[in-house]
N, C-alpha and C positions, 0 to 999 in steps of 0.2 A: 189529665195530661196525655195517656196515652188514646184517649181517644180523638183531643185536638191533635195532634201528630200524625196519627192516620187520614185522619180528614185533610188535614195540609198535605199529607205527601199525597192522596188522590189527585188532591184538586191541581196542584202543580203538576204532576204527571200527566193530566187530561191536558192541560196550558200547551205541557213540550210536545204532547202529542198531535195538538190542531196545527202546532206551528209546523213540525216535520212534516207532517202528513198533508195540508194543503197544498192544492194546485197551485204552482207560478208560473205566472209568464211574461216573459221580454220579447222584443223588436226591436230591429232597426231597417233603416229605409233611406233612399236617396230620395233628399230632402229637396230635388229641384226637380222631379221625375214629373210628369203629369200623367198623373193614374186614370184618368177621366176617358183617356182613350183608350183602356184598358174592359172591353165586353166580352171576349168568347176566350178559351182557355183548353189547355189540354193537358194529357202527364207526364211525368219523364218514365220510363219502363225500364232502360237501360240500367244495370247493379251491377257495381264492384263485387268480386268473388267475397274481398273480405266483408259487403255490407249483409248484418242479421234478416233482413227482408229479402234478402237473392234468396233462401231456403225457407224460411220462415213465408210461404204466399200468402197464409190466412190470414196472420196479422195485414201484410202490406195491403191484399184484397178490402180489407175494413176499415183500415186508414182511408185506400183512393176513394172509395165509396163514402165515405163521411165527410170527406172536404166536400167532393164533389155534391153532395146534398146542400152541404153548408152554403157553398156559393153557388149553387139555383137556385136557392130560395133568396138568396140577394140580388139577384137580378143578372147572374153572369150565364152564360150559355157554353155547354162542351162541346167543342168541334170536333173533329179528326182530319179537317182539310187544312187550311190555315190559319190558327188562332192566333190571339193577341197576346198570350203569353203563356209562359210552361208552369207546371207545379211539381217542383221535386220536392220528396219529404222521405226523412230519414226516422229511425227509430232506435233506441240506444236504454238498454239495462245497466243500473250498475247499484253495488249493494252499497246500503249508508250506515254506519253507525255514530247514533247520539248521546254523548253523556250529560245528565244532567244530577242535580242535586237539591235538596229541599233547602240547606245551610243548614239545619238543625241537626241535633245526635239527642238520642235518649241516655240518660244516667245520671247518679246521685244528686248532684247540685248544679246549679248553674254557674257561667263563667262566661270570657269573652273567648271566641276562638274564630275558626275561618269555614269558611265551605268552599266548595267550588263551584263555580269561578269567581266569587264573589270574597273579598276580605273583610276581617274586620263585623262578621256579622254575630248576631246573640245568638245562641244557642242552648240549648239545654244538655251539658253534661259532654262529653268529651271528643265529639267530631259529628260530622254531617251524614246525612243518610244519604247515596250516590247510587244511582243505578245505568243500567245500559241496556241497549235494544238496538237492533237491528234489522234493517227494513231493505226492501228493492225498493230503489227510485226508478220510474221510467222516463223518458223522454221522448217527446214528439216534435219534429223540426219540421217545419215546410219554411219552400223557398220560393220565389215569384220570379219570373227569369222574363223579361222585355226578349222575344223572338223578333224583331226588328232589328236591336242590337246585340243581343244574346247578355244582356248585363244583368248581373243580378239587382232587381230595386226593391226588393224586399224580404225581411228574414223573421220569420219568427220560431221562439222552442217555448213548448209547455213542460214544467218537470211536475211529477206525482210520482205519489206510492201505486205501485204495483203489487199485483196475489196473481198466482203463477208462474208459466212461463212467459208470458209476457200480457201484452194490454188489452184486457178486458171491453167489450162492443161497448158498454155504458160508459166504459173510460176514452176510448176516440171518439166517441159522439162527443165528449164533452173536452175534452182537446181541440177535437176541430172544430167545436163550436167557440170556444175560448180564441182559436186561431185566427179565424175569419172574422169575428166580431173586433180584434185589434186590428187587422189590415186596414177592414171598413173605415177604424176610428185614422187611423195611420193615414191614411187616403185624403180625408178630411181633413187632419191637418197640415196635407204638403197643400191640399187645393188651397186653402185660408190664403197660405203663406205666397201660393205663386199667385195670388190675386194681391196680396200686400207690396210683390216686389213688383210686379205689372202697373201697378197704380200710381206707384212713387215717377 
């Protein structure tokens, strides 16, 4: 019994660990824009005194240099004369912690009792095994700004675990690649759409 016990609380602990510790990512986008006229592109430089990247340059340096890969090798080109649109991207720490629990307790007999978060579950002997951990989440936001109308038409943030002070060359390579791969698909799906309402 107590070596089925160890092996559950492993293996549920690895569970809570892939779920916290994966990448996420969301967008959103104006959904009438037509991205299509969207080829050369530039950065926003300008930082608020309160933004972590106005002191922090080496992160921000690694951040513009990863998108910027990211979207030439998609087919966008970086101007400095008049591009077709800006890329401001922000950068944001903050600590997490997660509680999880097996529902199971070790002791004399068995019985019905509860775990958390869950009620109502079987257990072995007199409450649940619960633990806690505490991780840095980082966060990666790029924005797409229409210079024709200064409008923002597209948002995206990646959130992950962070080690350090902040994020790691192998972690923006793979933010900004996670970034630009949703734009793309983002793109494609306002193009569908503004060919669906063209058509009617």
């Amino acid at each position: 019994m107590k070596v089925f016990k160890t092996f559950l609380t492993v293996l549920l602990f690895s569970a809570a660990l892939a779920v916290a510790f994966g990448a996420s990512i969301k967008s959103d986008y104006q959904k009438d824009f037509d991205f299509s006229r969207l080829h050369t592109f530039s950065f926003k430089t300008e930082r608020d005194s309160g933004d972590r990247l106005a002191t922090n340059t080496i992160e921000a340096q690694r951040i513009q240099k990863a998108l910027a890969v990211q979207l030439q090798e998609n087919g966008f080109t970086q101007s400095s004369g008049n591009p077709d649109f800006i890329v401001a991207f922000y950068s944001r720490l903050k600590e997490k912690t997660e509680i999880n629990s097996t529902g199971f307790g070790y002791g004399p007999d068995w019985g019905w009792g509860y775990g958390i978060p869950y009620r109502a579950r079987w257990r072995w002997g007199r409450g649940p095994d619960i633990w806690t951990y505490t991780y840095t989440q980082g966060c990666v936001m790029a924005d797409i700004i229409d210079t024709k109308t200064q409008e923002l038409v597209w948002r995206g943030v990646v959130k992950d675990t962070v080690n350090g002070i902040g994020q790691s060359e192998k972690q923006v390579n793979s933010a900004a690649k996670d970034l630009i791969q949703r734009f793309l698909k983002d793109t494609r799906s306002a193009g569908k759409q503004r060919a669906k309402n063209q058509a009617r």
